[in-house]
C-alpha positions in Angstrom: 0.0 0.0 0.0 1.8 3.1 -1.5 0.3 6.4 -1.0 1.3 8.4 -3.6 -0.9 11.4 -5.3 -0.9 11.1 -9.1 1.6 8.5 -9.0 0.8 5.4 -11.0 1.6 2.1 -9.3 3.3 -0.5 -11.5 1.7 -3.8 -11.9 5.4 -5.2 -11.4 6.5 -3.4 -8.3 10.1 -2.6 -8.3 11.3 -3.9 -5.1 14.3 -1.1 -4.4 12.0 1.7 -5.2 9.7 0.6 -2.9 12.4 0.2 -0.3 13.7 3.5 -1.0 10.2 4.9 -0.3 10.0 3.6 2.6 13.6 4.9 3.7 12.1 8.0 2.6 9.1 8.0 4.7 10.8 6.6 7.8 13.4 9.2 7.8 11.0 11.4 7.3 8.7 10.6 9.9 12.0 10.3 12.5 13.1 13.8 11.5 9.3 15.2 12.2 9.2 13.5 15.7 12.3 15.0 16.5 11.5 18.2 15.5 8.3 18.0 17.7 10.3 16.6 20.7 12.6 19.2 20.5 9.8 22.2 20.6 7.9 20.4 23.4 11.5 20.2 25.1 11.8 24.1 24.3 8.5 25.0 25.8 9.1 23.3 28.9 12.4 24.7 29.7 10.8 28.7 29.0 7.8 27.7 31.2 10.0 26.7 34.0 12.2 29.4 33.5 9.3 31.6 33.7 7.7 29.6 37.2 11.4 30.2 38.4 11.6 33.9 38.0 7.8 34.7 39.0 8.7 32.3 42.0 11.8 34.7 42.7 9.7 37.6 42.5 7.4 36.3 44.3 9.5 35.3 47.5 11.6 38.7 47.2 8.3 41.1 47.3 7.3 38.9 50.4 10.2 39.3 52.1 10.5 43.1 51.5 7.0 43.6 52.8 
């Protein structure tokens, strides 16, 4: 099961086209999931940086009051 648009399938499938298309799709589907893990990695470390200072700001207004 290829999905390809406007791409005609051969009735005699060529077996290293078909594994390169699959290479293809895997290292395309690796370098995608990275990409996400690294933005999702990203946003965590800014939110925490954020809690950290508000948390600093927080304790230093206290203890000037």
């Amino acid at each position: 099961m290829l999905i390809s648009s406007g791409v005609k399938i051969p009735t005699k499938v060529d077996l290293s086209s078909v594994v390169t298309e699959l290479r293809i799709t895997l290292l395309f589907s690796i370098t995608i999931s990275i990409g996400v893990t690294m933005q999702l990695l990203a946003w965590i470390f800014s939110v925490s940086r954020l809690t950290t200072i508000v948390t600093r700001q927080v304790i230093l207004v206290k203890l000037t009051t």
